[in-house]
C-alpha positions as a Python dict, from the first residue, in 0.01 Angstrom:
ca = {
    (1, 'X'): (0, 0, 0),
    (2, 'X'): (86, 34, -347),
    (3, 'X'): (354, 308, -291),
    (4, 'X'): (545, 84, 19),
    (5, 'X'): (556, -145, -224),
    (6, 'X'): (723, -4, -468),
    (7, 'X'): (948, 159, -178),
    (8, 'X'): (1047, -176, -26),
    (9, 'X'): (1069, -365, -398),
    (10, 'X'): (1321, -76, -450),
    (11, 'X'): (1547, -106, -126),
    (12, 'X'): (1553, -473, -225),
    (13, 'X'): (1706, -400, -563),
    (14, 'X'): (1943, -179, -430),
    (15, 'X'): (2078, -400, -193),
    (16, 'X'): (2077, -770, -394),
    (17, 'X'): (2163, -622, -720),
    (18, 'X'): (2550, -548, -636),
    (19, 'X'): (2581, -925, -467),
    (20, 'X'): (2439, -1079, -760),
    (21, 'X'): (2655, -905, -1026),
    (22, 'X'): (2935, -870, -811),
    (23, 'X'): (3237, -1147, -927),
    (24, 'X'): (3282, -1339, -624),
    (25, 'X'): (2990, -1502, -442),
    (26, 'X'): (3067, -1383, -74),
    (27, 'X'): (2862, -1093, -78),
    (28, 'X'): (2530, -1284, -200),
    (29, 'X'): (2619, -1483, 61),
    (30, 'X'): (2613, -1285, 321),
    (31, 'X'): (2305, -1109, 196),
    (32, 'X'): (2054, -1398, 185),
    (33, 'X'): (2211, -1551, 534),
    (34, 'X'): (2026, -1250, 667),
    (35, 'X'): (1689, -1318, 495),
    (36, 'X'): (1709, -1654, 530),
    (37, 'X'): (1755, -1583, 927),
    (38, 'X'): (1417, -1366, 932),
    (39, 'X'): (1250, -1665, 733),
    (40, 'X'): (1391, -1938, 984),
    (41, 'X'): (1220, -1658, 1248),
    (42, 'X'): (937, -1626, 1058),
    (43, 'X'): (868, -2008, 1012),
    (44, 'X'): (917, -2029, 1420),
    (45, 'X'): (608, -1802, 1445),
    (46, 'X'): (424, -1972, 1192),
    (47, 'X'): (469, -2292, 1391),
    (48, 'X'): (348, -2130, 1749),
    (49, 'X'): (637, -1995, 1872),
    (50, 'X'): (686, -1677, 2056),
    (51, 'X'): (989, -1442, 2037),
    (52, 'X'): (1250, -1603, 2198),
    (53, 'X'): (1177, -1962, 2037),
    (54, 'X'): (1178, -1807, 1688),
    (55, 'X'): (1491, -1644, 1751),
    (56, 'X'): (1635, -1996, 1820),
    (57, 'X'): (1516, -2170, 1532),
    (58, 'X'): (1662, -1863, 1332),
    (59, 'X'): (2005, -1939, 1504),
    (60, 'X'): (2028, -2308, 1448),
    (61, 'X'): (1934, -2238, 1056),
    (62, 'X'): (2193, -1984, 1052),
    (63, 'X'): (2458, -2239, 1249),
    (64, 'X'): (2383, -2505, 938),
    (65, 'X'): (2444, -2201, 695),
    (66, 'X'): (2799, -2085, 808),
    (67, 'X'): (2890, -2462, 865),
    (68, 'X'): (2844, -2502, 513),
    (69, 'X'): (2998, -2216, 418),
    (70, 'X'): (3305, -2293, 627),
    (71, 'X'): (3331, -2594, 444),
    (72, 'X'): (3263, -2490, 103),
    (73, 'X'): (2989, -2684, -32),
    (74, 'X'): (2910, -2434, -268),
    (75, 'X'): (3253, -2490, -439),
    (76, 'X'): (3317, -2870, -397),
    (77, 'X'): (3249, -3049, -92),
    (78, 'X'): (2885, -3086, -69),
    (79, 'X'): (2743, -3456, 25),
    (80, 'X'): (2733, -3638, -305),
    (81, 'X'): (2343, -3677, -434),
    (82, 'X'): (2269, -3412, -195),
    (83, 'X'): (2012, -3231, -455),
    (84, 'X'): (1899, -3564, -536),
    (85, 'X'): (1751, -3602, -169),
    (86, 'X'): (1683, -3256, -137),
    (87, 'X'): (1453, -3271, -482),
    (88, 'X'): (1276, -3623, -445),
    (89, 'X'): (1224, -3480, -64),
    (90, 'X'): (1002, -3169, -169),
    (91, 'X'): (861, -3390, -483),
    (92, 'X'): (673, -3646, -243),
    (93, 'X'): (650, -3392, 68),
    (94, 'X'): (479, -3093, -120),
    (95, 'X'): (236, -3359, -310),
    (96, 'X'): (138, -3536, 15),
    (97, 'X'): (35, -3174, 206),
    (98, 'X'): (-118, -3047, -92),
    (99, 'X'): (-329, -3376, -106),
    (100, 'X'): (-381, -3407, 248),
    (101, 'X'): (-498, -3009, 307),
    (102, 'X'): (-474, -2773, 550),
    (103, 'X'): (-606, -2967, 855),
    (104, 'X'): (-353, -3249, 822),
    (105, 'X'): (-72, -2962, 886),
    (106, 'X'): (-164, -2909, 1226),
    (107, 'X'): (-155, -3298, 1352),
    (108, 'X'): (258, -3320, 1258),
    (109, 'X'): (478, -3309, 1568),
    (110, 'X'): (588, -2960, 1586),
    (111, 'X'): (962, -3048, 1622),
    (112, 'X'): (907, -3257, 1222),
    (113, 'X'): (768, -2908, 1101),
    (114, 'X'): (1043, -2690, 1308),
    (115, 'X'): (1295, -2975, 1120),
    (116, 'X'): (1150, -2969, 785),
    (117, 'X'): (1144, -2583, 752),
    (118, 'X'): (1466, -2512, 895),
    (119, 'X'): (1610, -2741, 651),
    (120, 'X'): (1430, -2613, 380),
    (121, 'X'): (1553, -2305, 401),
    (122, 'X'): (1888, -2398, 502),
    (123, 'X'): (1939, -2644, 132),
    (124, 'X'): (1792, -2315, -49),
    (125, 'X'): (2065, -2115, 102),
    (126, 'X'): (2335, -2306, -28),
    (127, 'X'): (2167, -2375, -345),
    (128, 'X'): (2176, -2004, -398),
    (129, 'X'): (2524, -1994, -340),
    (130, 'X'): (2657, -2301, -542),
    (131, 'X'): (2472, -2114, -828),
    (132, 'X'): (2641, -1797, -764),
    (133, 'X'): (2949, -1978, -815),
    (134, 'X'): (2865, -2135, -1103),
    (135, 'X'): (2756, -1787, -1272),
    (136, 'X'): (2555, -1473, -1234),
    (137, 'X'): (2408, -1571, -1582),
    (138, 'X'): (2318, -1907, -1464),
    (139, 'X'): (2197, -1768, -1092),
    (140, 'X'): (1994, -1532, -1266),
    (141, 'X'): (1832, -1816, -1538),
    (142, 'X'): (1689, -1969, -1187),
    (143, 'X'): (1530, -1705, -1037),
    (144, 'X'): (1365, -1546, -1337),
    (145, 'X'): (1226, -1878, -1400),
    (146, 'X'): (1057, -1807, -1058),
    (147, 'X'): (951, -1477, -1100),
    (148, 'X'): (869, -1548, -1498),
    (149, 'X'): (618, -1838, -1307),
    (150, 'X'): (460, -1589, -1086),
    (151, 'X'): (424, -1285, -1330),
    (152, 'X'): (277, -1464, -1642),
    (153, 'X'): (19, -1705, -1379),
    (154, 'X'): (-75, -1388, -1211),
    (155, 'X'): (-152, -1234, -1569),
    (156, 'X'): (-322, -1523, -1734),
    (157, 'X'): (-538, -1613, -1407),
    (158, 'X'): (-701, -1298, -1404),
    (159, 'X'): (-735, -1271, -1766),
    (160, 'X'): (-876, -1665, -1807),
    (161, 'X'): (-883, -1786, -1469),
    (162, 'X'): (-1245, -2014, -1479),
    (163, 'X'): (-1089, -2379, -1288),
    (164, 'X'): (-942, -2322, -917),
    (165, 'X'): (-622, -2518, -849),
    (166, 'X'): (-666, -2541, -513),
    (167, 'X'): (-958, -2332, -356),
    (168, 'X'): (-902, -2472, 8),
    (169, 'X'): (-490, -2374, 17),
    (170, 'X'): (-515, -2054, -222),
    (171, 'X'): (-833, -2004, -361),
    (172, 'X'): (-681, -1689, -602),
    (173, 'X'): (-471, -1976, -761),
    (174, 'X'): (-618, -2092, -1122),
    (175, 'X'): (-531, -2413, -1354),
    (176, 'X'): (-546, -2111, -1618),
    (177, 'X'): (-283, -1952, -1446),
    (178, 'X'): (-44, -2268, -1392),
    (179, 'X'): (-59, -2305, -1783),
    (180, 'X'): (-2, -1956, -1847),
    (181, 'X'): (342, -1944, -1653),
    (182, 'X'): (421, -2254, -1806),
    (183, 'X'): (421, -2079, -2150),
    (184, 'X'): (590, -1770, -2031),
    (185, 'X'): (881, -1992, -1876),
    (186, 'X'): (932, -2191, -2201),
    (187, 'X'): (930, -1838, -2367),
    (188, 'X'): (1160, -1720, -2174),
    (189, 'X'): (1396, -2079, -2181),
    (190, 'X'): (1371, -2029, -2596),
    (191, 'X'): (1523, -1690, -2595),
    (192, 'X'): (1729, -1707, -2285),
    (193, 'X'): (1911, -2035, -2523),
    (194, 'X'): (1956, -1779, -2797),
    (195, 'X'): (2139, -1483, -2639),
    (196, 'X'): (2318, -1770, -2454),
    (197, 'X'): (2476, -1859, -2824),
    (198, 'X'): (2490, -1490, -2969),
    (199, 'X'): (2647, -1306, -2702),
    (200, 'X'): (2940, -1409, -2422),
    (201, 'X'): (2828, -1466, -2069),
    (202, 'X'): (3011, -1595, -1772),
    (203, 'X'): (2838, -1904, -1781),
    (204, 'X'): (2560, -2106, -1956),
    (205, 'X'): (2233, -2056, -1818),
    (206, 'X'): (1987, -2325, -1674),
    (207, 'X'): (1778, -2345, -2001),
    (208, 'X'): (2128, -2441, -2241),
    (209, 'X'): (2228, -2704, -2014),
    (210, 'X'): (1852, -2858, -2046),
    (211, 'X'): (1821, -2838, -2398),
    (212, 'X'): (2185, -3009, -2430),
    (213, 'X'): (1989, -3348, -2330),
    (214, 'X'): (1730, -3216, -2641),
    (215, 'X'): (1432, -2968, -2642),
    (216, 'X'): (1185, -3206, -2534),
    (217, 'X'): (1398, -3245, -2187),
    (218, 'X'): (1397, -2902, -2177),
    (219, 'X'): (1030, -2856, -2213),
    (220, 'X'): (975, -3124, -1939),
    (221, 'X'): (1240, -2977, -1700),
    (222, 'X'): (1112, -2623, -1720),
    (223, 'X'): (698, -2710, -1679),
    (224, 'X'): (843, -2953, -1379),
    (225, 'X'): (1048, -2690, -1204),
    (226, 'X'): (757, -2427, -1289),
    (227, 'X'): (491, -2659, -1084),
    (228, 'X'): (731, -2711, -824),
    (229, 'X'): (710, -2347, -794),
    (230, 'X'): (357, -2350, -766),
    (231, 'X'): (363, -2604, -484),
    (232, 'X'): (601, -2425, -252),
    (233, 'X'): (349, -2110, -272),
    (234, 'X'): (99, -2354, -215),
    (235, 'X'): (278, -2584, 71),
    (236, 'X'): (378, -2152, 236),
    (237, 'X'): (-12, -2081, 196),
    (238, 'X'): (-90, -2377, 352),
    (239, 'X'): (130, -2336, 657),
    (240, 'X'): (-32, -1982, 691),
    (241, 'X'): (-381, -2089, 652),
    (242, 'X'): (-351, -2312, 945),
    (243, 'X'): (-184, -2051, 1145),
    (244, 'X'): (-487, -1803, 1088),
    (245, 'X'): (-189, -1569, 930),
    (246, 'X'): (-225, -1383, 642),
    (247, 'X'): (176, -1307, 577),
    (248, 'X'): (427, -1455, 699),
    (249, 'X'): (534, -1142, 871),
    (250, 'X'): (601, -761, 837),
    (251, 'X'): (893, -775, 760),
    (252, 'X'): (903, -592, 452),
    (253, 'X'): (650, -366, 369),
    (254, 'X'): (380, -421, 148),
    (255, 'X'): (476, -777, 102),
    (256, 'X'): (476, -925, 366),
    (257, 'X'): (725, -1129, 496),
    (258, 'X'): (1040, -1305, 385),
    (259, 'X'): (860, -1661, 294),
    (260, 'X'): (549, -1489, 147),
    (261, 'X'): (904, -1375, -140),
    (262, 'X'): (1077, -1665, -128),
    (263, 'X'): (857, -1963, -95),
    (264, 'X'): (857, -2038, -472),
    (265, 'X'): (1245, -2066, -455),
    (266, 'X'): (1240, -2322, -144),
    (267, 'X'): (1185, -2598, -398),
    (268, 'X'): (1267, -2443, -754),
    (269, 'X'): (1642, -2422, -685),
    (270, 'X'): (1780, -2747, -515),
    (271, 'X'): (1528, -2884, -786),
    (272, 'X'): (1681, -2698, -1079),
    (273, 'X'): (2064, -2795, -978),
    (274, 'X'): (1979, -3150, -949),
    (275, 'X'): (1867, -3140, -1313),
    (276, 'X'): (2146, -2892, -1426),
    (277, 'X'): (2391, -3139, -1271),
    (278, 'X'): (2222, -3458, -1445),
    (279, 'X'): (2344, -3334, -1786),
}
């Protein structure tokens, strides 16, 4: 296990780390359309379909991708308040299933949940693009703050993990751990800020365009975006629990499946451009 792991984390690199330092945002692009395809197929089985009906709901996500594309949101004609929406949409939606548990996921019309996924994933898509053409040092600001989220909970849960966060959704999931990626996020923001000032990047990342509205607005951005994090891992286990599913898929080795990577993101980056655009 440990060894695909390392395998498939390593094909991954290979393959996203010339579209994210590469100038023009195209090739990212193109990169996550196709993992954003398998998780609009992947969210089809997760929601009872076979084959061929997860295949379609991966082609209408992809039709909403290249339709934005074709008419360049990501540079400058995206629906005004669009993140807005987007954020106060997975605010009150992710608190309401997290409340309401796994049982209450299963009595939504299928065609809502089909609806809500594919437009989840669609909003992250172009989210990721719009902040590949703002930077690669402000792209890259948003997902570590993901992956900063996940590393230091998973390292502080099993080191002082006592309170469950939500034992019924994801019972590995601690209130220890939530704090502890917290604090390695706000780390990270403080020195992220300083080599943003000492050295010359392409742009200014996530954390210097916070702390322009003053630290305390950063500190309240960051542990928001960071628990927003934690409820789109929650709102993906969720969705799998009541599926009987323990991945997503097999679609990459060791890990599971595309959402089972990516379902942190969903909400963390239309969330953190609707703050980076409110200062």
């Amino acid at each position: 296990m440990l060894k695909q792991r390392v395998i498939t984390a390593l094909v991954l690199l290979a393959l996203l780390l010339p579209a994210l330092l590469a100038r023009d945002a195209e090739p990212l692009a193109g990169l996550t359309l196709v993992l954003i395809a398998a998780g609009a197929w992947e969210w089809g089985r997760l929601n009872g379909f076979a084959m061929r009906g997860s295949l379609r709901v991966a082609a209408v996500c992809v039709t909403l991708c290249l339709y934005a594309w074709s008419a360049r949101w990501a540079y400058d004609q995206a629906p005004a308040h669009i993140w807005n929406i987007t954020g106060a949409a997975w605010v009150l939606v992710a608190a309401w299933l997290i409340r309401h548990g796994v049982e209450r996921w299963a009595t939504i019309a299928r065609w809502l949940r089909l609806v809500v996924g594919v437009l989840a994933l669609w909003l992250t898509w172009v989210a990721m693009y719009q902040a590949k053409v703002v930077g690669i040092n402000f792209l890259l600001s948003l997902l570590l703050l993901v992956w900063m989220a996940d590393i230091a909970a998973y390292f502080s849960g099993r080191a002082f993990g006592r309170r469950k966060l939500a034992p019924a959704i994801s019972p590995g999931k601690s209130w220890e751990g939530v704090w502890g990626g917290m604090v390695g996020v706000l780390l990270m923001a403080c020195i992220w800020i300083w080599v943003d000032t000492h050295y010359a990047v392409d742009s200014l990342s996530l954390y210097s365009r916070l702390q322009s509205k003053g630290w305390a607005f950063l500190v309240l951005a960051t542990v928001f975006l960071t628990l927003m994090s934690v409820a789109g891992d929650l709102v993906e286990s969720l969705v799998k629990r009541s599926a009987g599913m323990k991945d997503s898929s097999q679609l990459l080795p060791g890990h599971g499946g595309v959402l089972d990577r990516v379902d942190a993101l969903l909400p963390a980056l239309p969330l953190a451009l609707m703050l980076a655009q409110s200062v």
